[in-house]
Structures are given as structure tokens and as C-alpha cells.
N, C-alpha and C positions, 0 to 999 in steps of 0.2 A: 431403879428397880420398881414394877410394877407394885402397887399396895393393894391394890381391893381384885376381887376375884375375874368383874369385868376387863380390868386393865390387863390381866394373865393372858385372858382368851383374846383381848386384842392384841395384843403381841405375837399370840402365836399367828393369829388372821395376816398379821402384818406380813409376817417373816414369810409365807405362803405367796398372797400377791406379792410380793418382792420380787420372789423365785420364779413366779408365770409371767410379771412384767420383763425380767429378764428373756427368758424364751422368747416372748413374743417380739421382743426389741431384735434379738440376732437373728429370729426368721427375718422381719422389715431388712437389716441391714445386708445381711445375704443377698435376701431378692435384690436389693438395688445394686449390690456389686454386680449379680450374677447377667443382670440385664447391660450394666454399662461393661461388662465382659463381649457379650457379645454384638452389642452398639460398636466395641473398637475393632473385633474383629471380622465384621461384616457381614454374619452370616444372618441374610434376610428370613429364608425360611424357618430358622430358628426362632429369631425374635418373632415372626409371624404368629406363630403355635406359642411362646411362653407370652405375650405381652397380657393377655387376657387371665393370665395365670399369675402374673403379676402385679396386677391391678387388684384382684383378690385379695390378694393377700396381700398388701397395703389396704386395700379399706377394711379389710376383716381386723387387723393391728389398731388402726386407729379406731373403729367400731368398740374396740373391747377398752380402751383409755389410754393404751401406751403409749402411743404420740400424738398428738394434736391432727383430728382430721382435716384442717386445713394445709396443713405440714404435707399426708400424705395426699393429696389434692394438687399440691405443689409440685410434687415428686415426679407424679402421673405425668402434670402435664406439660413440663422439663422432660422426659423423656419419651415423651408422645412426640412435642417438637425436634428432637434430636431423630426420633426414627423418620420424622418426616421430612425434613431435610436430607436426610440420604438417600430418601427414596427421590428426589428429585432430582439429583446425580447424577 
């Protein structure tokens, strides 16, 4: 338990980013499902229009501390090369 009055207000500060790092983590993990969703089922035009909408929002996740921006860097561009290899198919 908390003893001096700073230590209260840090815990509550804590318990807050906790609950935003959480959000921010299951947007990241969505987008990445929701792109290798449509990575498997091939639909070009799709991934066309969300890729830039995906990158967004991985670098906005990792801009804010929730995951490491070289992590989301990595992610990018693993699935940068995955769309590119199909496009040359």
C-alpha cells in the first residue's frame, strides 16, 4: 500500500496508463490480424486502401510507448514484403 500522498496519485496515474496501454496494444494487435486477414485472402484492392491505414496506426502505438518502435518497424516491413511478393504472382 501506498504511504505518502504522492505514492496515492501514482498509483492512481499508473492504473490509467495501464488501461490506455492496453487499448492501444489490441488496436496494434487487430490491425495486424486484420491485414494478414486479408494478406490470406487476397484481396489486392483492399489491402491497397488499408496498408497506409495500417502503418498509422502502428507507428502512432509505438509513438505513444506501447510497443517498441522498432517492433512496429519490423511489423511494417514483414508485411510490406508479404504484399509484395504477391503482387508479383
Amino acid at each position: 500500500m501506498p504511504n505518502t500522498k504522492s505514492a496515492v496519485r501514482r498509483v492512481r496515474r499508473v492504473k490509467k496508463q495501464t488501461f490506455v496501454n492496453r487499448l492501444r496494444k489490441s488496436k496494434y494487435k487487430a490491425a495486424i490480424k486484420h491485414m494478414e486477414e486479408l494478406i490470406k485472402n487476397g484481396k489486392k484492392d483492399k489491402i491497397k486502401i488499408y496498408f497506409p491505414k495500417f502503418q498509422s496506426i502502428l507507428m502512432q502505438v509505438a509513438k505513444s510507448g506501447a510497443v517498441n518502435k522498432k517492433t512496429a518497424s519490423r511489423k511494417i516491413s514483414k508485411i510490406s514484403k508479404k504484399i509484395s511478393s504477391k503482387k508479383s504472382k
